[in-house]
N, C-alpha and C positions, 0 to 999 in steps of 0.2 A: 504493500500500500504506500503512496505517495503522501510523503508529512502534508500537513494542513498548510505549512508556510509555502512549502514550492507548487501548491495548488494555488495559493494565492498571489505565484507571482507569476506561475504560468510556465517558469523554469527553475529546477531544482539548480543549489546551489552549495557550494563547498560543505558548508556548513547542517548541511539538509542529507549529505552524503556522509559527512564523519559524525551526525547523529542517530545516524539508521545504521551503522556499521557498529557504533558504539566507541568509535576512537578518535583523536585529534583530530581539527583541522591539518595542520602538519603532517600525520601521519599519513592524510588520504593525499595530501602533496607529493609526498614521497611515492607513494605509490604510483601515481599517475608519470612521475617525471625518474622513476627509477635514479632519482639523485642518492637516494640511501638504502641500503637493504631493511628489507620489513619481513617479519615471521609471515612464510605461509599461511599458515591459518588467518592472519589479519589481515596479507596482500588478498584471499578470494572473497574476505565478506567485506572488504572496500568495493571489490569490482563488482560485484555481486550488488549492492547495495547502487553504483552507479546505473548497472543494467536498470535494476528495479525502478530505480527514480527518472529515470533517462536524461542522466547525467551528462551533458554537454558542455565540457570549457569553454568560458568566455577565447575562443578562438581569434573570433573574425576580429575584436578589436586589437589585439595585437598583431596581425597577419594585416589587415589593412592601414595600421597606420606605418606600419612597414613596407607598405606595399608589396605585400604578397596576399598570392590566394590563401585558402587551405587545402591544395594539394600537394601531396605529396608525391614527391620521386623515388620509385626503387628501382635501384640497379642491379642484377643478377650477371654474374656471370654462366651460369647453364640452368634453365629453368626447367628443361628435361630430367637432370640431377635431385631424386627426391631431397636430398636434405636441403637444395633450396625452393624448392616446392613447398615445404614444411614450413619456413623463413615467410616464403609469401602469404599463406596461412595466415601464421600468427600476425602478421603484419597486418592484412586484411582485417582482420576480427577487431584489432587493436581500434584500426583508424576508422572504422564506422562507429565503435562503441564511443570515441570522444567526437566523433564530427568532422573526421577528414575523410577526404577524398585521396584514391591512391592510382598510380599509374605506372607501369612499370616496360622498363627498359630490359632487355636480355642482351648481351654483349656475346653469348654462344661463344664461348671462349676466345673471344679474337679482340688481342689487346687494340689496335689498334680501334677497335667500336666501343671495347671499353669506354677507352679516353676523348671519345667524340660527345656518347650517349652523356659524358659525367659533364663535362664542356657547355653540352648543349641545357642541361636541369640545372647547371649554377647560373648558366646566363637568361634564365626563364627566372618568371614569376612564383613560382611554389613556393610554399611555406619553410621547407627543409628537401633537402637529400639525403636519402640512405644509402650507401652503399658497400656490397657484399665483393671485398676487391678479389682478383683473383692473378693478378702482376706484382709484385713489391714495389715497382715505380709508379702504382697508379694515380698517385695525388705529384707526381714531378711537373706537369705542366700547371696546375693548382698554384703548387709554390712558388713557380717561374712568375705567372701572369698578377700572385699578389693583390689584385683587386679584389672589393668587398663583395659577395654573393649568400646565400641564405645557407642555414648554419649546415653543416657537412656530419652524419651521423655513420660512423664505420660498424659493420656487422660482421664479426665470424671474425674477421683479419684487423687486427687495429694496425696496420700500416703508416710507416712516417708520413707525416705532410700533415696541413694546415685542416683536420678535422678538429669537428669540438670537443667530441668524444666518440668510445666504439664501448658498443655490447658484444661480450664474446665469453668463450667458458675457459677455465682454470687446465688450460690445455699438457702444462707439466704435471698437474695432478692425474693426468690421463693416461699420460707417456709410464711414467711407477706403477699405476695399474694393471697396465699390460705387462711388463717388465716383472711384476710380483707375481702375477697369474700364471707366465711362463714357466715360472720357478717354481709355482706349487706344485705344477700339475709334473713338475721331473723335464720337464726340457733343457738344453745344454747350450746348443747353438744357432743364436737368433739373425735373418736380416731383415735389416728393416727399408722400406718403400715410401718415402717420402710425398709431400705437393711439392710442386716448382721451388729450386733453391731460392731462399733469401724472405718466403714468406714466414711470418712472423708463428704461423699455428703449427706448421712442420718442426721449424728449427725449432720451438719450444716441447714437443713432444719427441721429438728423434735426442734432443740435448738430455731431457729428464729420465725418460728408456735405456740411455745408454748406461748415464748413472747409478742410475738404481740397479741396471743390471750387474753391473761390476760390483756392486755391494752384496749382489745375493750369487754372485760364481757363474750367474749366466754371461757363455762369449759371445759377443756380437760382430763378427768377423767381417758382413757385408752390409753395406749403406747408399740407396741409389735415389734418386729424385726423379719423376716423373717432370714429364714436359709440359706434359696440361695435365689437369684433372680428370681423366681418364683411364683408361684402360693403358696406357702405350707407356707403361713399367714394370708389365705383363716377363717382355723381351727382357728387360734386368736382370728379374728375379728368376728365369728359367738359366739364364748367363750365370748369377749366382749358384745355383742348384749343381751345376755341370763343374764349376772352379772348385766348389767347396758340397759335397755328397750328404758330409755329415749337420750339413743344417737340417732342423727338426721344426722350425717354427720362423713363421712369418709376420711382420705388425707392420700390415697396410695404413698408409697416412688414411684414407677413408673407402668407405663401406663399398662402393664400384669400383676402384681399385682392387679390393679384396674380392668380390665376385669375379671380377676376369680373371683373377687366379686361378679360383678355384675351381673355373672352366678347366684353365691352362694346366695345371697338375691331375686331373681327372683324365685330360688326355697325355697325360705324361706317363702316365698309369700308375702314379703315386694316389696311396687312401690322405686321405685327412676326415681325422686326427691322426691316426694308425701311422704314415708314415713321417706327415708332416702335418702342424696343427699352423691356424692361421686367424689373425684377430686383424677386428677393420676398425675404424674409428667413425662413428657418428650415430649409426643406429637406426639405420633411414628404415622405412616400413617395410619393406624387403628381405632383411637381413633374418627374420623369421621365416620366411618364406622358401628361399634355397635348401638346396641339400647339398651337403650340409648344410642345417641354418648356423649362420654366423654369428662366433663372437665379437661382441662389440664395446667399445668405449660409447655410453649411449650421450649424447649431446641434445640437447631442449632445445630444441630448433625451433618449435614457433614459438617459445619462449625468448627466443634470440629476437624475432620479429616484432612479438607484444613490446617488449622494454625498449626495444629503438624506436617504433611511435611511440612508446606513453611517455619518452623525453624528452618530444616536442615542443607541448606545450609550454614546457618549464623555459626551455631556451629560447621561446618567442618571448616569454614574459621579461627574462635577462637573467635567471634562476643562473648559478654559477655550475657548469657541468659535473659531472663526476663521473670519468670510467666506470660499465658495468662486467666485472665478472661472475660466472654462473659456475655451480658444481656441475660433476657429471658422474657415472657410477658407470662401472664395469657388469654388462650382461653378459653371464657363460653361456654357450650353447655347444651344438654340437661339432663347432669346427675346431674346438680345442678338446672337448670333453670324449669322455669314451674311449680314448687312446689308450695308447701304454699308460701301465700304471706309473704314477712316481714314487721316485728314487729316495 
């Protein structure tokens, strides 16, 4: 039910939301602009509470005296790729439940559209840009050009250059997970399949994997980087396979990378787990689905999307940003499980 005050004003307001939720004003701030972490349980009965009242940020007066819309730009690099499907998702759900409009860009891996599509949404009217980079120089002509444009929101990859802030998840926490899980299950020698060198969620997961692994006696003997985010790291790891026999396990930078694997050593005539065990990173809706299903580093992907719109708002108003990172937890399945016992 709608309080008595936002029927009588015709729109529910801050106030009418963190009274129906039972928490601060503040707190439903936080919540909307993902400036601060909030317990679970009190981030859904905010949102919950906004649904209910149908809670709309005063938007348009900061977007238009800014001269902007309130639409919003998203840029994907593969929108074929569930885990950014997911992304757009959450994003979607986000930007209707506060009042934006969303329209989105697919760069289908080709940096050069990348850096047009981003180009083309800072020199437009929209309220903010999100973008899902998938180059490590994707904000280099950003920096070069220097000129003022609407705020710049990184997702998945906080990549240098002139953004406000990036939503992304605790991706070294992710790397020791797989690393630890290799080691339970009795595996020895790991290689690992990177994203494109130089991006910021690879290096942080292949840096904390390796770590960890040498703390728990797992060797990690091969290390290859994929050229896009797809399949064509497939050719590495079978190159790996062939130099070094006694690798037993593999930790795909993410979840279609690991699926072409698992094509590729199926027709190798290698079992997995039995010969070789193999873990993907992201968790996309799939990863249940194959066979083997995949173990996964699971990443909250429309959760990545919700918190980069619900930060919008706050950075039209002039709220001071705050990087977001998100946990993520390890799903076992059967691409590690079931194998040899461990040691």
């Amino acid at each position: 039910m709608r309080s008595q005050g936002a029927r009588a004003r015709g729109r529910a307001g801050l106030k009418d939301v963190a009274r129906a939720a039972g928490v601060s004003v503040a707190t439903v701030s936080y919540v909307l602009s993902g400036k601060r972490a909030v317990a679970e349980p009190t981030r859904q009965r905010v949102l919950a509470a906004v649904e209910e009242l149908g809670y709309r940020r005063n938007l348009s007066a900061a977007a238009l005296r800014d001269g902007h819309s309130s639409a919003l730009a998203l840029i994907t690099p593969d929108v074929t790729n569930p885990f950014y499907t997911e992304i757009l998702v959450g994003a979607e759900e986000m930007a209707a439940r506060i009042g934006f409009s969303l329209w989105l860009r697919n760069a289908q891996l080709d940096a050069d559209r990348e850096r047009r599509y981003l180009a083309d949404a800072l020199a437009s009217d929209c309220a903010a840009v999100l973008l899902a980079p998938f180059t490590p120089d994707a904000l280099a002509a950003l920096d070069e050009d220097g000129g003022p444009h609407p705020p710049l929101v990184l997702i998945d990859e906080p990549v240098a250059g002139r953004s406000v802030m990036s939503v992304s998840v605790d991706n070294r926490a992710g790397g020791r997970l797989v690393a630890e899980h290799f080691a339970a299950i009795g595996r020895k020698r790991a290689a690992v399949l990177g994203a494109p060198e130089g991006m910021p969620t690879s290096v942080s997961r292949i840096e904390s994997f390796v770590q960890r692994a040498a703390e728990l006696g797992l060797s990690v003997p091969a290390i290859g980087t994929a050229h896009r985010r797809t399949g064509d790291a497939v050719d590495q790891a079978l190159g790996m396979l062939d130099a070094d026999p006694a690798i037993d396990c593999f930790f795909a930078g993410d979840d279609l990378l690991a699926v072409h694997l698992l094509r590729a050593l199926a027709r190798r005539g290698l079992r997995v787990p039995e010969d070789v065990a193999v873990c993907g990173f992201d968790d996309i809706p799939w990863a249940s689905l194959v066979t083997p299903a995949l173990t996964s580093v699971a990443q909250p992907a429309r959760e990545l999307g919700r918190r980069a719109v619900a930060a919008v708002p706050g950075l039209l108003e002039g709220e001071e940003p705050g990087d977001v990172v998100l946990p993520v937890e390890l799903i076992a399945r059967s691409s590690t499980m079931g194998g040899r016992p461990s040691s």
